[in-house]
FIBADREN-51803 format. One record per atom (N, C-alpha, C, CB): residue in one letter; x, y, z. Coordinates in steps of 0.02 Angstrom, whole numbers, padded with zeros to 5 digits, always signed. Glycine has a CB too. Example, Ala and Ser with C-alpha at 12.3 -4.5 7.8 and 13.67 -1.06 7.14 Angstrom:
2
A+00660-00284+00390;A+00615-00225+00390;A+00660-00165+00390;A+00565-00224+00452;S+00642-00112+00354;S+00684-00053+00357;S+00645+00002+00394;S+00704-00030+00286;
//
This chain:
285
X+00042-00060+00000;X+00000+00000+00000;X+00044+00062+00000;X-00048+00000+00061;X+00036+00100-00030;X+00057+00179-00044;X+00021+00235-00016;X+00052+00196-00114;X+00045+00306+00012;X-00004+00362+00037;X+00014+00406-00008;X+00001+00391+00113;X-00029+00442-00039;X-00021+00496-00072;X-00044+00547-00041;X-00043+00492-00125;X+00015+00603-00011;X+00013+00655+00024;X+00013+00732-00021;X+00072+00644+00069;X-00031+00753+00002;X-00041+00819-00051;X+00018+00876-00025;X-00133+00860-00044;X+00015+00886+00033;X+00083+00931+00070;X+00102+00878+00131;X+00057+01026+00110;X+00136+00935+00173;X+00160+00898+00251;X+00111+00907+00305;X+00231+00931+00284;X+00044+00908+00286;X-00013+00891+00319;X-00061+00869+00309;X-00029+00918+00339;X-00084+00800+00350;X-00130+00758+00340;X-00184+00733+00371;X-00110+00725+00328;X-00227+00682+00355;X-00299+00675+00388;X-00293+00631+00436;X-00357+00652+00343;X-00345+00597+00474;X-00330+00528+00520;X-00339+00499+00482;X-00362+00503+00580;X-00362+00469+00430;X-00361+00444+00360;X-00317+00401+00354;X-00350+00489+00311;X-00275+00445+00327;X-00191+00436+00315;X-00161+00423+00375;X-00152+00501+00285;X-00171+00446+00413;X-00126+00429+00468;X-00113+00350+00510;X-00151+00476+00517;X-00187+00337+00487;X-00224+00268+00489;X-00165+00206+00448;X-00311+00278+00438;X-00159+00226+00390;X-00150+00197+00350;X-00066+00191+00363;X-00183+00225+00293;X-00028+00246+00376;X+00039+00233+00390;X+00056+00213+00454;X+00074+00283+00377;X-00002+00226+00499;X+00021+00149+00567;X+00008+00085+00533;X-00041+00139+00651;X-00037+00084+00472;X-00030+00026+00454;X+00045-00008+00413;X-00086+00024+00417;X+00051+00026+00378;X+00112+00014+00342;X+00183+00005+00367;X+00115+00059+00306;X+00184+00053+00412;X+00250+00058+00435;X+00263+00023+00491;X+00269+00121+00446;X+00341+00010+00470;X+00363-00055+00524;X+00389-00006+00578;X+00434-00120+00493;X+00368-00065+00663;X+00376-00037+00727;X+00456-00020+00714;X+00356-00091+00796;X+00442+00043+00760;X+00518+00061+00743;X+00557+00062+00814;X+00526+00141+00702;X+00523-00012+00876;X+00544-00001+00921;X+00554+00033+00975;X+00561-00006+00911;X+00561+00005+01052;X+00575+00072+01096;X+00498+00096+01115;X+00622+00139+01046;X+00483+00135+01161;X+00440+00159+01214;X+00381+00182+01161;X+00478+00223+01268;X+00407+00223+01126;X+00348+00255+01111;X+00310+00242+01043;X+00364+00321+01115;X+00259+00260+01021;X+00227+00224+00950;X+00289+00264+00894;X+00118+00255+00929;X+00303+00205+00858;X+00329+00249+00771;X+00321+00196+00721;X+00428+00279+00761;X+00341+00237+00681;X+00330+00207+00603;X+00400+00208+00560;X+00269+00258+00558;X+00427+00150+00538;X+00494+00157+00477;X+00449+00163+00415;X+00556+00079+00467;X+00470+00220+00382;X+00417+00232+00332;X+00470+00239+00274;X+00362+00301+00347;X+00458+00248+00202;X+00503+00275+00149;X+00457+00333+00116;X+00527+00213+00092;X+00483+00381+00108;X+00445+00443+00083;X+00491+00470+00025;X+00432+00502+00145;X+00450+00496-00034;X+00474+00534-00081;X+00448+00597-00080;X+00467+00508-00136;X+00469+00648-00064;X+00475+00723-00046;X+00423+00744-00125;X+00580+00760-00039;X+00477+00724-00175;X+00422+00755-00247;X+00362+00718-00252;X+00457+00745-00332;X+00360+00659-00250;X+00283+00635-00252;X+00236+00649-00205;X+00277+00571-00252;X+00274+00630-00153;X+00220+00660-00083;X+00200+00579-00073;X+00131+00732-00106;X+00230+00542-00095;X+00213+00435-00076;X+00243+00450-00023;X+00257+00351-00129;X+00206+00397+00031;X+00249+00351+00086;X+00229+00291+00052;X+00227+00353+00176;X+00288+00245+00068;X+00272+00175+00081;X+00301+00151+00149;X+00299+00133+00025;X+00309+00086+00148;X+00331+00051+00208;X+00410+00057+00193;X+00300-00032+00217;X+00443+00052+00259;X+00499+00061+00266;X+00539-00010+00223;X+00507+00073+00345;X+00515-00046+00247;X+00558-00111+00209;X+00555-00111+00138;X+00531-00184+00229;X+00540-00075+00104;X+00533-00095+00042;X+00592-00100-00007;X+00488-00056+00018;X+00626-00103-00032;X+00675-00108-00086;X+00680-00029-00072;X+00651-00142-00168;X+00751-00024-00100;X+00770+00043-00111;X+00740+00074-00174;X+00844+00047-00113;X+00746+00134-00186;X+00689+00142-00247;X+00702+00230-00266;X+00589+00121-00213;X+00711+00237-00332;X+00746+00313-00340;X+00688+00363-00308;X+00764+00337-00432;X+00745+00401-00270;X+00680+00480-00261;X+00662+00457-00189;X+00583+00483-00328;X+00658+00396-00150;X+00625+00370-00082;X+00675+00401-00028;X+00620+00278-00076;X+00690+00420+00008;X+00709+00447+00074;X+00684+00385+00143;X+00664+00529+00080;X+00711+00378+00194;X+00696+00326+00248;X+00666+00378+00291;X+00762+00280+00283;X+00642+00354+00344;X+00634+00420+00378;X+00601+00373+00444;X+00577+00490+00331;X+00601+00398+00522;X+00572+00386+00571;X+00513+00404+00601;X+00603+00392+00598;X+00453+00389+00588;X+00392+00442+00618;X+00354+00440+00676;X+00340+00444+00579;X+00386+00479+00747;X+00358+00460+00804;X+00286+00488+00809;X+00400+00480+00858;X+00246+00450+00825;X+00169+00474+00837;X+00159+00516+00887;X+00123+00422+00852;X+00112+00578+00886;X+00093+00605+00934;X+00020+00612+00965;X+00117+00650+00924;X+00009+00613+01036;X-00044+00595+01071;X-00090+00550+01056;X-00071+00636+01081;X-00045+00475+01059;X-00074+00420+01048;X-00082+00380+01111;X-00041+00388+01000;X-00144+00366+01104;X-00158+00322+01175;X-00108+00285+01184;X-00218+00274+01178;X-00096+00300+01277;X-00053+00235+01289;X+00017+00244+01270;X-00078+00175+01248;X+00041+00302+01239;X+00090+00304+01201;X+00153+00336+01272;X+00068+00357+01124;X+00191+00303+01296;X+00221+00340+01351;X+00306+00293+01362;X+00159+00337+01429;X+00347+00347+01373;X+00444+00339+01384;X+00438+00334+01457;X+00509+00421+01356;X+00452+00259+01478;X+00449+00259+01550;X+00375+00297+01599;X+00520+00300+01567;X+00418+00343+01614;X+00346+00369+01683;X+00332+00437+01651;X+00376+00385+01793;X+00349+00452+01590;X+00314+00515+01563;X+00284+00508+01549;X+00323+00552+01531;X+00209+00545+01506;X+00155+00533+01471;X+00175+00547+01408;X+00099+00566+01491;X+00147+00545+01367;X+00148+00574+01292;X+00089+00609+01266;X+00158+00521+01242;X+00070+00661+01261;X+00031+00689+01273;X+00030+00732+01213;X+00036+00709+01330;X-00029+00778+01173;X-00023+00797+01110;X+00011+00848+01104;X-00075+00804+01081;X+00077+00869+01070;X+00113+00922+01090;X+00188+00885+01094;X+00083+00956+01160;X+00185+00830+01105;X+00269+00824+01124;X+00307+00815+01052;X+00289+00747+01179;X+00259+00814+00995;X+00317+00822+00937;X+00320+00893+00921;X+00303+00780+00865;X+00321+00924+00965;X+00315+00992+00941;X+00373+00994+00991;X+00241+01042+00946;X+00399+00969+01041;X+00451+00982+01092;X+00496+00953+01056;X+00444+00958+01166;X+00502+00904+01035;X+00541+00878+01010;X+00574+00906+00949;X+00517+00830+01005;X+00545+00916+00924;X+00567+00977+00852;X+00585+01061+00879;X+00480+00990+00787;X+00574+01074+00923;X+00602+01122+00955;X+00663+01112+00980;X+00567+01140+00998;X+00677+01058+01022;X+00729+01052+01021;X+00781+01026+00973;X+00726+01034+01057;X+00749+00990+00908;X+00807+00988+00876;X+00821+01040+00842;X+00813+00941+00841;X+00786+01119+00837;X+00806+01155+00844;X+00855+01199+00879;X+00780+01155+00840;X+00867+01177+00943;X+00905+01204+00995;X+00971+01155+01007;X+00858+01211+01059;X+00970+01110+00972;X+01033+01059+00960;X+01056+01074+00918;X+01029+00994+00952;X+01019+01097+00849;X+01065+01136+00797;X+01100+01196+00768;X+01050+01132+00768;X+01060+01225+00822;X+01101+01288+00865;X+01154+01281+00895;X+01070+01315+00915;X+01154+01227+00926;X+01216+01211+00984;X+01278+01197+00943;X+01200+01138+01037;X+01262+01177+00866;X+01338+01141+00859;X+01311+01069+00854;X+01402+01152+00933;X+01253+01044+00888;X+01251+00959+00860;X+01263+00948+00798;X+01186+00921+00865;X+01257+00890+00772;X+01263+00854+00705;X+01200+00799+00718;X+01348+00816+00691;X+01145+00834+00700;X+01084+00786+00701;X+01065+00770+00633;X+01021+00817+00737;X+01022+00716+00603;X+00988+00713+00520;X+00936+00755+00531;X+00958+00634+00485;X+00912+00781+00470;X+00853+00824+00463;X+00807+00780+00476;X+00841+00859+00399;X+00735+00835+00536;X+00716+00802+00547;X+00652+00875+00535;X+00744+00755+00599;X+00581+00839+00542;X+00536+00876+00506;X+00450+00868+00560;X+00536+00836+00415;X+00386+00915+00556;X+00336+00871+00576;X+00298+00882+00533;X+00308+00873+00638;X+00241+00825+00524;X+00189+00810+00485;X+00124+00819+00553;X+00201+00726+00443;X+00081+00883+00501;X+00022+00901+00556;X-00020+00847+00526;X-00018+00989+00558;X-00065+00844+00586;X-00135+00800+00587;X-00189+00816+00625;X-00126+00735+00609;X-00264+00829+00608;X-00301+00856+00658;X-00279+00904+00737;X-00330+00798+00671;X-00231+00940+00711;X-00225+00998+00767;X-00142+00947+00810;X-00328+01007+00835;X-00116+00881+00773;X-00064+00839+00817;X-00011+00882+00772;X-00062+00737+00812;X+00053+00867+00777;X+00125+00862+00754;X+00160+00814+00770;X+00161+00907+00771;X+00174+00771+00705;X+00202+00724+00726;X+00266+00720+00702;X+00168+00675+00717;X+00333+00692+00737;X+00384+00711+00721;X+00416+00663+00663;X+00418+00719+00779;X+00476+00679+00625;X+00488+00655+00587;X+00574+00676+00589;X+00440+00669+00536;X+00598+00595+00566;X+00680+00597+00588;X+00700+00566+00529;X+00710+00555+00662;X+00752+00587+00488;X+00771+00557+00423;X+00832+00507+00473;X+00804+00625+00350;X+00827+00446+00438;X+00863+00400+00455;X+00935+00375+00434;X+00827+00364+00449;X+01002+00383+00477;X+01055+00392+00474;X+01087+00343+00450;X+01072+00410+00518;X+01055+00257+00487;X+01079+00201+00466;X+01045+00178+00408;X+01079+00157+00513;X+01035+00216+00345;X+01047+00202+00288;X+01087+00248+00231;X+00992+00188+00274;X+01106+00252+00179;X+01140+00293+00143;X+01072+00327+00089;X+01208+00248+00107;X+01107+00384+00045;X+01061+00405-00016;X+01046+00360-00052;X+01083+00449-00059;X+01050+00298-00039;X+01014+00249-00105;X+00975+00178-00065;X+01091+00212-00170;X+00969+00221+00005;X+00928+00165+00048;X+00958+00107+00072;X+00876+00140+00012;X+01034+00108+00070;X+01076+00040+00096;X+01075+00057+00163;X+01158+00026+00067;X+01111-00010+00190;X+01119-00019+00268;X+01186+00006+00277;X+01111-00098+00299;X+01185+00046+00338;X+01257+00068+00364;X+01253+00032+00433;X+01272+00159+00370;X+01321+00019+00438;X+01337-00039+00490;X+01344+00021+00564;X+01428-00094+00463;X+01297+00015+00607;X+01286+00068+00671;X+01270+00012+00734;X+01207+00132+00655;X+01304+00045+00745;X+01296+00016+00839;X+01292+00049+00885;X+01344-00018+00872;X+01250+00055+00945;X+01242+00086+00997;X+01291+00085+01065;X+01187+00069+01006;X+01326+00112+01091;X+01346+00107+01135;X+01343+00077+01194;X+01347+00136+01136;X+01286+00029+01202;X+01276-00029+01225;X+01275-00074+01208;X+01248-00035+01243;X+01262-00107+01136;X+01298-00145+01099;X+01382-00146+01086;X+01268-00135+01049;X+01406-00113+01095;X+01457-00098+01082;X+01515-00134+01146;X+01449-00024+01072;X+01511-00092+01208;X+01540-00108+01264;X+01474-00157+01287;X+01565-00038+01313;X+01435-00182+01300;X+01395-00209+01343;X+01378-00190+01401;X+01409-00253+01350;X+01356-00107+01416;X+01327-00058+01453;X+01235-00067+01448;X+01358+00016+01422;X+01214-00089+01512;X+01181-00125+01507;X+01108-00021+01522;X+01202-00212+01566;X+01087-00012+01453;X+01053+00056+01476;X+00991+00054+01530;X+01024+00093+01410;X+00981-00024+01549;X+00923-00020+01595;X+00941-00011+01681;X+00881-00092+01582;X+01005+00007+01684;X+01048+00007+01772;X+01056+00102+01749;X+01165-00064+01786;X+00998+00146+01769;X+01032+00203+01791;X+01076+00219+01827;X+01009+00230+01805;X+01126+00251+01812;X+01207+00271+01838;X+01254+00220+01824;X+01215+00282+01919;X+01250+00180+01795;X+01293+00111+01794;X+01356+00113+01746;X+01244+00049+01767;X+01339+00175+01701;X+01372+00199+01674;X+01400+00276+01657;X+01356+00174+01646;X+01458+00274+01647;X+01481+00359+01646;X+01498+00375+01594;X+01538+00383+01687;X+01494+00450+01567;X+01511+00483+01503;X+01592+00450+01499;X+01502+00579+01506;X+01635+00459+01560;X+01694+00433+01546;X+01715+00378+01516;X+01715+00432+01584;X+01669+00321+01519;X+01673+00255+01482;X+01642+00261+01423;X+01643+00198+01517;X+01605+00329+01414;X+01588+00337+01343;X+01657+00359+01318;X+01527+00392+01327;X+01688+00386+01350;X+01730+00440+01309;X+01791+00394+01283;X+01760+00511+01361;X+01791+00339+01322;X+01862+00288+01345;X+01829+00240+01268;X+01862+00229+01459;X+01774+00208+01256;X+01765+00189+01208;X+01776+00226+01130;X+01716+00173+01224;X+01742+00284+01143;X+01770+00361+01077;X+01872+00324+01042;X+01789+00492+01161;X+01907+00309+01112;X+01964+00317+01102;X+01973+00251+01075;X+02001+00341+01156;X+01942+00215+01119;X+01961+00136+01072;X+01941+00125+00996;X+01919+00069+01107;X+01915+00157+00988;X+01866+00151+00921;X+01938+00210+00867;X+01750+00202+00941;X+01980+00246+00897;X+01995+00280+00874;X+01970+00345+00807;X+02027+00245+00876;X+01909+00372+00855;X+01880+00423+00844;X+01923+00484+00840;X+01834+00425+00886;X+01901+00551+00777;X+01939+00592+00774;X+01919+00634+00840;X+01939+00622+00709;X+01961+00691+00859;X+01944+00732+00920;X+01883+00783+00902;X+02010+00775+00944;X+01867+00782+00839;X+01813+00823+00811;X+01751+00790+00848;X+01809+00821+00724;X+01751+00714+00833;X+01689+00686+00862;X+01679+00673+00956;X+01687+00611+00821;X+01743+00684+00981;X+01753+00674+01045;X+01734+00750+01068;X+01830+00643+01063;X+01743+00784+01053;X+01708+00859+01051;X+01643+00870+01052;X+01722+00894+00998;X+01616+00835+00996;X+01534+00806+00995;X+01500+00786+01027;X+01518+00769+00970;X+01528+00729+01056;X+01518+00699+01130;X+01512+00713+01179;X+01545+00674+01149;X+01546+00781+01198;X+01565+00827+01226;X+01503+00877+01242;X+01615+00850+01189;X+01497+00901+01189;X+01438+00960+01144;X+01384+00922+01195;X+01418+00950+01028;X+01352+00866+01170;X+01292+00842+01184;X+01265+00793+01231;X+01279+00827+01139;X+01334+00810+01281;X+01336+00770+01371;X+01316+00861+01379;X+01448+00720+01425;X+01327+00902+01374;X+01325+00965+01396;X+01269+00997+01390;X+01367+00997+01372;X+01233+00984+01318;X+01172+00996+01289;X+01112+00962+01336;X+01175+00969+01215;X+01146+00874+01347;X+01079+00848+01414;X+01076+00872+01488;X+01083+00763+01432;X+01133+00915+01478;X+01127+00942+01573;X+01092+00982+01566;X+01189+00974+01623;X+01112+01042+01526;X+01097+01112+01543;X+00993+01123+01515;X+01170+01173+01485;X+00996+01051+01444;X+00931+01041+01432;X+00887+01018+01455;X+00923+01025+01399;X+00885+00992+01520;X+00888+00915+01554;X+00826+00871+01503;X+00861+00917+01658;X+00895+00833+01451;X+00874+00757+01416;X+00905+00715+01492;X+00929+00730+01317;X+00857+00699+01516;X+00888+00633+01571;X+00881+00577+01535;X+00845+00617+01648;X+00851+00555+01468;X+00846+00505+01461;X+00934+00482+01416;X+00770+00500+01426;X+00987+00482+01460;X+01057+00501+01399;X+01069+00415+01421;X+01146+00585+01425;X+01038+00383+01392;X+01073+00303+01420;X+01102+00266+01366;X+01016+00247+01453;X+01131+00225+01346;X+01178+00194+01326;X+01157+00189+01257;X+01192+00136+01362;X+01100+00166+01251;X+01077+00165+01196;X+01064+00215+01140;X+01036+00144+01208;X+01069+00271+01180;X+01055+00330+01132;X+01111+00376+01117;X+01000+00372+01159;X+01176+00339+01110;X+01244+00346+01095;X+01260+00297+01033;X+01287+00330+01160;X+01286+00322+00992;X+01293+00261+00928;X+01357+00271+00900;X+01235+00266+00861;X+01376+00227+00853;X+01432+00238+00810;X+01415+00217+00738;X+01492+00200+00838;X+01447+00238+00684;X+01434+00201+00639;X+01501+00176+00574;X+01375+00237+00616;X+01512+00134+00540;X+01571+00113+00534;X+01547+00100+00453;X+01599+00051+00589;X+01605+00157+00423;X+01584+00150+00348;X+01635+00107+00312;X+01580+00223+00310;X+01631+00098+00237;X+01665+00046+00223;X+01706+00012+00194;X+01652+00031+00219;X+01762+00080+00234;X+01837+00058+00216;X+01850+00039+00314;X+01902+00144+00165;X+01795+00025+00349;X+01809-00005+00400;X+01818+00088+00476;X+01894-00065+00370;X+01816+00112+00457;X+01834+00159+00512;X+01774+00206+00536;X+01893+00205+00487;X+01766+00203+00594;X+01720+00219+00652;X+01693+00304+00637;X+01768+00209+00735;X+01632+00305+00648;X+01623+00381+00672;X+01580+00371+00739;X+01579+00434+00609;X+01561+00439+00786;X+01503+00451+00804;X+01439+00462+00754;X+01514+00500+00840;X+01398+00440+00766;X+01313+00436+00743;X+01305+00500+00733;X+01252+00407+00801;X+01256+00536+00711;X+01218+00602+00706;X+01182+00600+00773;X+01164+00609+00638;X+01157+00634+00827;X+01112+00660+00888;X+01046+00622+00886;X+01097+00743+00885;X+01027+00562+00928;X+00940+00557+00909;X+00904+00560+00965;X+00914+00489+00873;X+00847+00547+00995;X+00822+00564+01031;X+00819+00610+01079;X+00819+00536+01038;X+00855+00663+01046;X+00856+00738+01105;X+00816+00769+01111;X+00893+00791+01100;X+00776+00780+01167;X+00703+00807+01179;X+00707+00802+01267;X+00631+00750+01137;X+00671+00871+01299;X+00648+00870+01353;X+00633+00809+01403;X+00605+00900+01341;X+00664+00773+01446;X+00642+00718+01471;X+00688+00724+01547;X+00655+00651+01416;X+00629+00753+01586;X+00653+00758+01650;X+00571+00767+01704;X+00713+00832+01650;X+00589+00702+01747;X+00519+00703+01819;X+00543+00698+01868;X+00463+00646+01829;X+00564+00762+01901;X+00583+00776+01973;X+00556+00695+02024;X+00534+00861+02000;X+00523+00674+02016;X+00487+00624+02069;X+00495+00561+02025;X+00398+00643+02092;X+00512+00574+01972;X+00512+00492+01932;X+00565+00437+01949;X+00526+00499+01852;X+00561+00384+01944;X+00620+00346+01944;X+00669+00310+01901;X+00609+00314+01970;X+00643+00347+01845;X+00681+00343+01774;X+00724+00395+01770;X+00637+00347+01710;X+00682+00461+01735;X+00719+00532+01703;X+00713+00597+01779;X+00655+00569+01611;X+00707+00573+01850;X+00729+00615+01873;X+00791+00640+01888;X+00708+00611+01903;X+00843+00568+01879;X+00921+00601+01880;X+00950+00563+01791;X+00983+00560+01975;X+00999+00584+01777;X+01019+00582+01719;X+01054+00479+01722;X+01081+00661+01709;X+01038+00469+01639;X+01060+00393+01643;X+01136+00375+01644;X+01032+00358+01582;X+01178+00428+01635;X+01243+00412+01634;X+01281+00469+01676;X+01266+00406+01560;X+01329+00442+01711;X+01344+00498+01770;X+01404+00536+01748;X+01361+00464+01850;X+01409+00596+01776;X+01452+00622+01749;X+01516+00645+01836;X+01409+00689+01695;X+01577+00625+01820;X+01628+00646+01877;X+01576+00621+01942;X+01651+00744+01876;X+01566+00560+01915;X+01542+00510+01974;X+01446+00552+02023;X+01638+00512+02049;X+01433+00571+01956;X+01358+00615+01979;X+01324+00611+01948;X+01349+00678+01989;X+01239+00595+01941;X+01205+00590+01907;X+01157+00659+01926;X+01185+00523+01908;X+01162+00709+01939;X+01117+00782+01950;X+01170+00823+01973;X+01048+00782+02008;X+01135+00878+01994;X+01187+00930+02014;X+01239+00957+01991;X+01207+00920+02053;X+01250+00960+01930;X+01318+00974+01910;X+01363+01040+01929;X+01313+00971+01843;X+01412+01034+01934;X+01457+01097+01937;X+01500+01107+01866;X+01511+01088+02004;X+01521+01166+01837;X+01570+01171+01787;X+01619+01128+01810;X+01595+01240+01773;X+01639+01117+01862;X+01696+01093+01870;X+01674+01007+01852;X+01726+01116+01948;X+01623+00982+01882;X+01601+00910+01860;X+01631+00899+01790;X+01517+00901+01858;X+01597+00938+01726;X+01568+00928+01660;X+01658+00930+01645;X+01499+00998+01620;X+01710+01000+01668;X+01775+01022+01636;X+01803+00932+01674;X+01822+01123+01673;X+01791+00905+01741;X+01837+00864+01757;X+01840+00800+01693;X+01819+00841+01832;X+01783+00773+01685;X+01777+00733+01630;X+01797+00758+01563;X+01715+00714+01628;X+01799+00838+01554;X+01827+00827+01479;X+01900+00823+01491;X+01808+00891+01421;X+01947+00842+01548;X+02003+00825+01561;X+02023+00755+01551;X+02011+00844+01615;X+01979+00696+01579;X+01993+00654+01591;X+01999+00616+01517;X+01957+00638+01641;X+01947+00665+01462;X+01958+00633+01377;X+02009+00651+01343;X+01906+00653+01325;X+02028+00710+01385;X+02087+00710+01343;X+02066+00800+01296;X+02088+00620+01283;X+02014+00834+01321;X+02000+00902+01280;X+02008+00945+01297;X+01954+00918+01261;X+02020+00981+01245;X+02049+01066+01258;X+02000+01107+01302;X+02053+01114+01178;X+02014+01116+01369;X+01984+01183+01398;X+01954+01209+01394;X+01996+01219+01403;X+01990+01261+01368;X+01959+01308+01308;X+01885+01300+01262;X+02013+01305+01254;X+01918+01267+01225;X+01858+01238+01183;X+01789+01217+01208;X+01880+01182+01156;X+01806+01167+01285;X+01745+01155+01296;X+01701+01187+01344;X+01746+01102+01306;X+01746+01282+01371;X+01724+01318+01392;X+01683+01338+01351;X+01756+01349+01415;X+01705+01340+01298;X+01661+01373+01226;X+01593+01366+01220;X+01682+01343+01159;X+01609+01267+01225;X+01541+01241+01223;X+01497+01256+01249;X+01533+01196+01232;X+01512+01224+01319;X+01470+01279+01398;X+01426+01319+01365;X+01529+01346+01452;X+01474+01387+01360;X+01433+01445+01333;X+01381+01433+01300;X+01463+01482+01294;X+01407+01415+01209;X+01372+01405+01167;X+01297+01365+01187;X+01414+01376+01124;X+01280+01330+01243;X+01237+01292+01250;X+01191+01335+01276;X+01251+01238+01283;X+01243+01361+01336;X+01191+01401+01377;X+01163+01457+01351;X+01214+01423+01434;X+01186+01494+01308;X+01160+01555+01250;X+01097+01513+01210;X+01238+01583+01181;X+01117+01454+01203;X+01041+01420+01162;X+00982+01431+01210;X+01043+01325+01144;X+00999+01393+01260;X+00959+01389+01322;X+00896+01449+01356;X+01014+01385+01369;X+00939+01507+01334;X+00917+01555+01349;X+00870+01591+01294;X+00967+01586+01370;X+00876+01545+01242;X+00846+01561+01169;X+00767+01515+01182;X+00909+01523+01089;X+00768+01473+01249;X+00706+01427+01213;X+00649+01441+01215;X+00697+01369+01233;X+00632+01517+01246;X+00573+01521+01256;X+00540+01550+01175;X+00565+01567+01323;X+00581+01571+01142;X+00574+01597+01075;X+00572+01558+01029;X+00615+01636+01059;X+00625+01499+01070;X+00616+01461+00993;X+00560+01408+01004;X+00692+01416+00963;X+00518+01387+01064;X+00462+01351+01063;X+00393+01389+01047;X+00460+01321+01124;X+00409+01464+01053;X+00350+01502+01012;X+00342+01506+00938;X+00351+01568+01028;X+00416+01481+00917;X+00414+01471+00830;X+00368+01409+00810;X+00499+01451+00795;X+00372+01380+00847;X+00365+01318+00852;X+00301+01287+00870;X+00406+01302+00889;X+00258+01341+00913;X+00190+01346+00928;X+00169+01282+00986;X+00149+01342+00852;X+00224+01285+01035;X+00204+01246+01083;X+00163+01281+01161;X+00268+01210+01094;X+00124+01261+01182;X+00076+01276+01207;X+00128+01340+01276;X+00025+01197+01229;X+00106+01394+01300;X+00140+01437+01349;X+00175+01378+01405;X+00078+01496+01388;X+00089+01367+01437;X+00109+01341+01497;X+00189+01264+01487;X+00019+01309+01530;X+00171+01236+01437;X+00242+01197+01435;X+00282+01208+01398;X+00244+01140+01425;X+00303+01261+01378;X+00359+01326+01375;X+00388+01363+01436;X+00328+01383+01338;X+00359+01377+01469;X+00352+01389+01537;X+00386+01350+01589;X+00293+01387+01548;X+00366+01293+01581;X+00381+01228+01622;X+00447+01206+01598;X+00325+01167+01612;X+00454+01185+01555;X+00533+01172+01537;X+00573+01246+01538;X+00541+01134+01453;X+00548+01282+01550;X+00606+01336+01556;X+00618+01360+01610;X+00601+01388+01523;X+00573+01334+01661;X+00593+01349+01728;X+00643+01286+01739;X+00528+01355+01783;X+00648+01215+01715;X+00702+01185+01748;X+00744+01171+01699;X+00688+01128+01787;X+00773+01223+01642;X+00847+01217+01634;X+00884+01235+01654;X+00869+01225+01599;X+00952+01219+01653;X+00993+01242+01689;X+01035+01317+01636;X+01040+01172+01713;X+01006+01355+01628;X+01038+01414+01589;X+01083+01454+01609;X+00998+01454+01571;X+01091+01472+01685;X+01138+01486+01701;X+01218+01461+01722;X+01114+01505+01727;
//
């Protein structure tokens, strides 16, 4: 089955039809592996043969029953957070894939072009950082950015990407993503055999003071999972091996985003009151 989409907004109709099609794309919350051609305006199913003009793409559903990451809700609106912030990650200096939303009866649903394939729809060989070391992401604190960073080196990663790493341990404090667990660290290995870091995925708001998931962060940093001090975040980039300097820079650069979010979730048309709410608990200063 095929959808023929007139623009980047659609009916429950359609929407119907591409939960039908599209393969689970795993993990907490509802999605769809879909293949989309931008000029036709087709989805098909993600598995299909590669096929000229098709694009891969990830489509997380929004305010779908039942639809919930641990002890958060999902509630109508969170692909609109989510695209805000990958707005505010690409501000920062991340290296995320384009990622897009498709409206539906008053929803936004998010949309992530997919990294582990190439422009002609092949497989790129990616592994998660728990695949990788055998960091098990269901033991909050069990693991530290430092054993991220110690793997970066085994893999013999350039310092560009250890910088990255860097960027977006810094981006989940000051943003609080608590959900930073093993899994949502990747690598991918092209094929003359040599390693990169992944592009940024699941970066989005995910913090419950009272929860027992995303109230403290999944990977600890200078032996801490909350509270950070500059000095915490600088001891660990010491311990990778990075310039100072540089990742004073970062600091900054994050926190200047940070201070940008109330503007940039009004671009974005997410509701006051949870604009509001996430901006009272970042850490911007």
């Amino acid at each position: 089955m095929n959808i023929q989409l007139n623009n980047e907004k659609i009916n429950a109709e359609a929407l119907a039809q591409i939960l039908e099609i599209g393969t689970s794309g795993g993990g907490a919350r509802a999605k769809a592996v879909i293949a989309w051609n931008e000029t036709t305006k087709v989805i098909c199913s993600g598995n299909m043969q590669p096929k000229p003009g098709f694009s891969y793409w990830l489509l997380k559903f929004d305010g779908v029953d039942e639809n919930s990451d641990k002890e958060l809700n999902d509630p109508k609106g969170y692909g609109r957070i989510e695209y805000a912030y990958y707005l505010c990650a690409q501000e920062a200096g991340i290296e995320m894939s384009e990622c897009r939303l498709l409206e539906e009866g008053g929803r936004a649903h998010f949309m992530t072009q997919r990294f582990d394939r190439d422009t002609e729809g092949r497989k790129r060989h990616m592994i998660s950082l728990c695949g990788m070391a055998h960091y098990d992401y269901q033991m909050p604190g069990a693991t530290s950015y430092e054993q991220a960073f110690q793997v970066c080196q085994r893999l013999d990663l350039p310092m560009d990407d250890k910088l990255q790493l860097f960027r977006r341990m810094v981006f989940n404090v000051i943003m609080r993503n608590h959900d930073d667990h093993t899994k949502n660290i990747s690598f991918i290995m092209d094929r003359t055999g040599k390693w990169r870091i992944s592009p940024a995925y699941d970066v989005t708001y995910s913090y419950n003071p009272i929860g027992d998931w995303t109230s403290k962060h999944q990977m600890s940093i200078n032996g801490k999972q909350d509270d950070f001090s500059i000095d915490d975040v600088l001891a660990t980039a010491k311990i990778a091996g990075l310039n100072s300097s540089k990742c004073r820079k970062i600091i900054s650069d994050v926190q200047g985003v940070a201070n940008k979010w109330e503007n940039i979730a009004q671009e974005v048309d997410i509701e006051e009151q949870r604009t509001l709410k996430i901006m009272e608990t970042e850490l911007s200063e």
